[in-house]
N, C-alpha and C positions, 0 to 999 in steps of 0.2 A: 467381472468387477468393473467398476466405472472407473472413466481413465482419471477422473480426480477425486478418489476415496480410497480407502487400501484399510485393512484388517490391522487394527490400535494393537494384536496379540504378538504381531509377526516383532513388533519394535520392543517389546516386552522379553521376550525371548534373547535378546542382546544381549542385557542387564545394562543397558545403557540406558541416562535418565531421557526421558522424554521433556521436550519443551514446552512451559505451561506460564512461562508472561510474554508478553510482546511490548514492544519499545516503538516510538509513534514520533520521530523526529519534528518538531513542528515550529521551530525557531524564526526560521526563514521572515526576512523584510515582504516579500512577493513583492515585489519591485513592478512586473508585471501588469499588478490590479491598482497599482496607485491611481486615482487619489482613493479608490473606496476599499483598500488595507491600511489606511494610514489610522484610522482607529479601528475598525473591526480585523482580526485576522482573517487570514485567506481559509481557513480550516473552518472556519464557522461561515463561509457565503452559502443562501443557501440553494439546495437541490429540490426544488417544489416547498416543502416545510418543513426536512429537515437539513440540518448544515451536512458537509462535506464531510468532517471529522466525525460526526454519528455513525455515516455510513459505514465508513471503516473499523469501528470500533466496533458496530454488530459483526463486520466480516471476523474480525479477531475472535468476539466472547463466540463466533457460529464452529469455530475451529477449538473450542476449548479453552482459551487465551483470556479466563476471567481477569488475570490482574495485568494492569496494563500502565508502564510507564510516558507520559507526556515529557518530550524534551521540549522544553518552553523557552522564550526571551522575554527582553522586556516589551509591556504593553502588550501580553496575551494570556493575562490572568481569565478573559470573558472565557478562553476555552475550557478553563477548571469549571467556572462557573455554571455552565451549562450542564453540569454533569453533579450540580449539588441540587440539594434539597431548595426547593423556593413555596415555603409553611402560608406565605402571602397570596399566592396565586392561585394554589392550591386550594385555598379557604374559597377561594373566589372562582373558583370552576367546578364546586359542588355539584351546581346542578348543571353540568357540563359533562358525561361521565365519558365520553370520547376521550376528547381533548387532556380531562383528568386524566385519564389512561396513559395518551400520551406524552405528557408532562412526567405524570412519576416515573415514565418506565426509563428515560435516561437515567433516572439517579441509580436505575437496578441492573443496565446492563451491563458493568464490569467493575473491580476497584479502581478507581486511579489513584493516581501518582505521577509527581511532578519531580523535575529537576529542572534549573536554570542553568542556560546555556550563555555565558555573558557576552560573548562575541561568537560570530557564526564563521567557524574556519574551516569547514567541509562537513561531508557525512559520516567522515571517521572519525571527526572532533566529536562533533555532535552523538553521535552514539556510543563513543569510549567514555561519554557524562553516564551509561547505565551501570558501569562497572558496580557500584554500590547498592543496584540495588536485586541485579541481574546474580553476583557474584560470580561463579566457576559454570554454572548452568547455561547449556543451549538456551536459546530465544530468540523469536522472530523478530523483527525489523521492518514495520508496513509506513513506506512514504506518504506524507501527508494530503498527497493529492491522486492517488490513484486508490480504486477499489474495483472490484467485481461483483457480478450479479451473484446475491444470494444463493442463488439455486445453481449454480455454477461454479462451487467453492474449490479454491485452489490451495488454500492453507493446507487442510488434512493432508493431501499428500504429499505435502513440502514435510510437514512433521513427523511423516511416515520414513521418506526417505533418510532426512536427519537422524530419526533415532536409530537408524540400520547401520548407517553409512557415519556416524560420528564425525563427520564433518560440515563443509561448508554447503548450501542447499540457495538455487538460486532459482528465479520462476524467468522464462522466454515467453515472447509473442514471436508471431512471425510478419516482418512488413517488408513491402514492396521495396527491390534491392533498389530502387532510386531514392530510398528516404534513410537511406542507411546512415546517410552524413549527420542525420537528427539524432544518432542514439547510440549505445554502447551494445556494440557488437562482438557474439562473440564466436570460438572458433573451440567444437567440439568432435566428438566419436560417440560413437557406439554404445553403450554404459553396459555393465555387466549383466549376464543373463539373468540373473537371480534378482535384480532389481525391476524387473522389465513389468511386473504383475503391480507393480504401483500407479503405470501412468507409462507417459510416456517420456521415459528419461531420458537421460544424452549426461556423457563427463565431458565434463568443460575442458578443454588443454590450452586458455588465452584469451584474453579479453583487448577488443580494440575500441579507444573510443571516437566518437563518430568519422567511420573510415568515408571513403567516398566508394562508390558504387563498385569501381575497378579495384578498390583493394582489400573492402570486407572480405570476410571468411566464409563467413554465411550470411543468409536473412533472419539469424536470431536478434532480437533484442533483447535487452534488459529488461522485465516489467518491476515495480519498485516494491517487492516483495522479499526476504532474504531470511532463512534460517540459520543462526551460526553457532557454535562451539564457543564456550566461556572463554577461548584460551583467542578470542579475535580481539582485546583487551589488550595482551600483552602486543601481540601485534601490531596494533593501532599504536605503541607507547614508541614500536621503534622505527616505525613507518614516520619516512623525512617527508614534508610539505609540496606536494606537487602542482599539476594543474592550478593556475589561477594563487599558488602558493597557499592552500586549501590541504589537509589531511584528508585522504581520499577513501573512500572505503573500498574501493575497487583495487589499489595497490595493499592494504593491509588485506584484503583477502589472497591477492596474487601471491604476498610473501607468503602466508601460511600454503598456498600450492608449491609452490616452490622448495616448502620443505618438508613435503611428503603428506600433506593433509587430504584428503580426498574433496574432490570441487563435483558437484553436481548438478543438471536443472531439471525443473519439470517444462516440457513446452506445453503452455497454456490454449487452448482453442476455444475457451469460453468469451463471453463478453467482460471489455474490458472496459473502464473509463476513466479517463484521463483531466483534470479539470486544474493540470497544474500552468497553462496558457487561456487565455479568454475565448477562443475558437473553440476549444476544447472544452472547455465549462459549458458553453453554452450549447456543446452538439449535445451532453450530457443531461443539462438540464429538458432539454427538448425530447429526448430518447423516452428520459423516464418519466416524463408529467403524459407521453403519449401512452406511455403503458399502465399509468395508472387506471385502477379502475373505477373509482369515483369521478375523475375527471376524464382519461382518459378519450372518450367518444367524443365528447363537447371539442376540448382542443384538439386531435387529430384534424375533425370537421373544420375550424376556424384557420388552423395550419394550413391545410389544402386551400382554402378560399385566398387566403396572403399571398400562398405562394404563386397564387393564377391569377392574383391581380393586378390589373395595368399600372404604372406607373405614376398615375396620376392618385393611387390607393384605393380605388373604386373596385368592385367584382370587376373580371374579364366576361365578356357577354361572344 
């Protein structure tokens, strides 16, 4: 079995339910991309032609995850938008049947659904806005600026584990122990034999956030992926203001460890992309316009010529 797939039968067998929405935090100022967030959000910049937020939202409906909550603020209604019907455009791409294609098929890729977020007070603020519509039920949790390559899905087996394990479900990368100070690291074991046919898991016993090289745990990080138990709700209700004076989702998870819930990750080895920093957007937009296949050839070629050329912009000779 592949290390990020696992048998939908095994988590049936529980009688535990299975998670079937995902929640998509997306509130955030992006302080970052200012001035070019200050009307368009960060979730709509785009990746060749399509935005950020499509991306992830195929990786959700690719795992099953057809109905899919938006935590929104103000001034990011274009990201609804993009995801409704446009009867005008449409008319007018007739004889375009690409493009047509293209166009309809966001309105078909999942339900949405909104909730406003009126001030942004962490990621446990921001995600205890699903309780309404989540209710008691497991669901995923995919941050607004990370996704992974299609063909390299990491969901399934976050959802596999979750519906085994009735608890909390957390996805790792692994980076170089000098970059550790960038990220929430964390400090695990071994995971039970019977879970090991899923991937490759590890139980969490602690999370550190960005340690310095000399006092991480490990080279896990965080990657912004989370499956959780309906009852991370009540959690989050009694989890006090941390960090930054921010509700944190990393301590409303800690509490539920703490009081006997099972914490576990999958460590992810696929391709990851990160496009919540401008470095980062842009290694991603470059990654994937070189791997396309329409364009693909053309820009690799024009890449290489930039990057060997003198200073003055000229080809190097």
């Amino acid at each position: 079995m592949s290390e990020h797939s696992a048998n939908p039968s095994t988590a049936a067998a529980t009688g535990r339910p299975r998670a079937v929405k995902a929640v998509i935090p997306a509130a955030g100022l992006a302080t970052r991309f200012l001035p070019a967030t200050k009307a368009v959000p960060k979730e709509l910049l785009p990746v060749v032609d399509r935005p950020v937020l499509q991306y992830i939202v195929e990786e959700a409906t690719q795992a099953g995850l057809n109905d899919v909550l938006l935590i929104t603020g103000r001034g990011k209604t274009a990201m609804v938008d993009h995801f409704d019907r446009r009867p005008d455009l449409e008319e007018r791409l007739a004889k375009k049947p690409e493009l047509l294609a293209a166009v309809q098929r966001t309105t078909e890729l999942a339900e949405i659904h909104t909730r406003r977020q009126p001030e942004q007070l962490g990621l446990g603020h921001a995600v205890g806005y699903a309780e309404s519509h989540v209710g008691d039920q497991p669901f995923a949790v995919l941050l607004g600026d990370e996704f992974v390559k299609l063909d390299q899905p990491l969901l399934p087996a976050m959802l596999e584990l979750q519906a085994r394990t009735g608890g909390v479900v957390l996805a790792f990368f692994e980076v170089d122990p000098a970059e550790t100070k960038r990220y929430g690291i964390a400090s695990v074991e071994p995971a039970e034999s019977e879970l090991t046919d899923i991937g490759e898991v590890v139980k969490v016993t602690g999370m550190v956030e960005k340690p310095t090289p000399e006092e991480a745990p490990s080279n896990l990080a965080v990657l912004g992926r989370y499956v959780l138990p309906g009852r991370i709700f009540d959690a989050i209700r009694r989890t006090e203001p941390g960090s930054g004076g921010e509700i944190q989702l990393t301590d409303a998870m800690e509490l539920l460890r703490n009081e006997g819930v099972p914490v576990h990750a999958i460590v992810y080895r696929g391709t990851r992309y990160d496009t919540g920093m401008p470095l980062g957007y842009l290694q991603t937009v470059v990654q994937i316009a070189a791997e396309r296949d329409d364009i693909g050839g053309e820009f690799r070629k024009w890449l290489a010529e930039f990057v060997n050329s003198d200073a003055s912009g000229g080809p190097s000779t």
